[in-house]
C-alpha positions in Angstrom: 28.9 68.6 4.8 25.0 68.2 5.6 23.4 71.0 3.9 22.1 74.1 6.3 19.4 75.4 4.4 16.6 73.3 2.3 18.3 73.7 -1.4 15.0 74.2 -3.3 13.3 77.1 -1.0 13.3 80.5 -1.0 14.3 82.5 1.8 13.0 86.3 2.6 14.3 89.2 4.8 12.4 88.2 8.0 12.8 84.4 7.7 13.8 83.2 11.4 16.4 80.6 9.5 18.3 83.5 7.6 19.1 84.8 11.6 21.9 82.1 11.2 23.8 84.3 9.3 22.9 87.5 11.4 20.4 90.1 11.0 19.0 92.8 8.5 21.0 95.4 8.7 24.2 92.7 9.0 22.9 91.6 5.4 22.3 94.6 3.9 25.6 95.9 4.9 27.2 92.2 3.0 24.9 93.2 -0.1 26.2 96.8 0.1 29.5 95.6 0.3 29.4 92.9 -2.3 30.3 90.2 0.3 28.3 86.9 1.4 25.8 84.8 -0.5 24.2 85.5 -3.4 21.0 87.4 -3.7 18.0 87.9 -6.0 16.8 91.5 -5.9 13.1 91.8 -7.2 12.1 95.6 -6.8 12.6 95.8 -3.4 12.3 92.6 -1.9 15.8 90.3 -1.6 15.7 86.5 -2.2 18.4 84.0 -0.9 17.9 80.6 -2.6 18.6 78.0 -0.5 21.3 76.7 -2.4 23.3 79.6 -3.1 23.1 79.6 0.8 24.6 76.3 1.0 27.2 77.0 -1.6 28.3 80.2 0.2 28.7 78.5 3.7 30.5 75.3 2.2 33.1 78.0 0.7 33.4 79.9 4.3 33.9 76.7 6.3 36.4 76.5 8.6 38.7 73.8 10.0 41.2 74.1 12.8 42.6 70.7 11.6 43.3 71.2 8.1 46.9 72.4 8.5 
């Protein structure tokens, strides 16, 4: 699978490419519940590395043929 996200950036609440996944308060609810992709937390700003991105959506791929 082509990778979604550039492996070697850092994403930030507020970067138009995290919308993918859905929005703040969608995240914050996954972080609250200990669900979805990995996260750095750095006082009070939250990091998503790229590739922890990619990992997480390679794990929660789905396909309708694979039966």
């Amino acid at each position: 699978m082509p990778d979604i996200f550039e492996n070697d950036r850092n994403y930030v609440l507020g970067d138009p490419e995290l919308e993918i996944l859905g929005d703040r308060q969608k995240l914050a609810r996954w972080r609250h519940m200990n669900v979805g992709p990995a996260y750095y937390k750095l006082g009070r700003k939250i990091i998503y590395r790229g590739f922890d991105l990619n990992v997480w959506a390679a794990k929660n791929r789905q396909d309708p043929n694979a039966c």
